[in-house]
N, C-alpha and C positions, 0 to 999 in steps of 0.2 A: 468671380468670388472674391470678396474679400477678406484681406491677411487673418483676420480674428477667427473667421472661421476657418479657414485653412487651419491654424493653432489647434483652435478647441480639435477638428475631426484626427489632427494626427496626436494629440493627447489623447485622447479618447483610443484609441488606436494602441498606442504606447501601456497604454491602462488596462486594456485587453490583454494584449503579447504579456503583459506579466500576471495575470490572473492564471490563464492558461498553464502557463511553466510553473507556478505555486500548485494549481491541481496536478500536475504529471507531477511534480517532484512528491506530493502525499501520494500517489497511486504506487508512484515506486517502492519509497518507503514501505507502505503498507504491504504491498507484494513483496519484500525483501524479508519482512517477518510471517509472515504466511507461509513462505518457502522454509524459514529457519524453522517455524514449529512441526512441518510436517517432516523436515530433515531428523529431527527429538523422535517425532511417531514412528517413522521408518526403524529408527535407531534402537527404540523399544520393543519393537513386531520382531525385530531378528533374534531375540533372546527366547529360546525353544522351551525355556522352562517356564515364563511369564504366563500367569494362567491357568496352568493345568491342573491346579489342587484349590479347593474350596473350602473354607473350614468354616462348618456351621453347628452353634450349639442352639439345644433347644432350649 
């Protein structure tokens, strides 16, 4: 093989390894706020009186 491509295939390589760690770090992210809104929904369901009255005029 020669040196050029050697180059290009561990660029190429190098160009991967950071695409990869750009999608995990938005999965994370994205799961980090996923978690915080449904920590909100939790947080809202524990109040006993949320809901119980309905006020409808006609």
């Amino acid at each position: 093989m020669d040196i050029s491509r050697l180059s290009m295939m561990s660029s190429s390589a190098k160009i991967q390894s950071q695409v990869s760690l750009a999608v995990t770090k938005l999965t994370m992210n994205t799961s980090k706020e996923i978690a915080a809104n449904m920590n909100k929904m939790l947080e809202q369901s524990v109040n006993p009186n949320l809901g119980n009255n309905l006020n409808v005029r006609a």
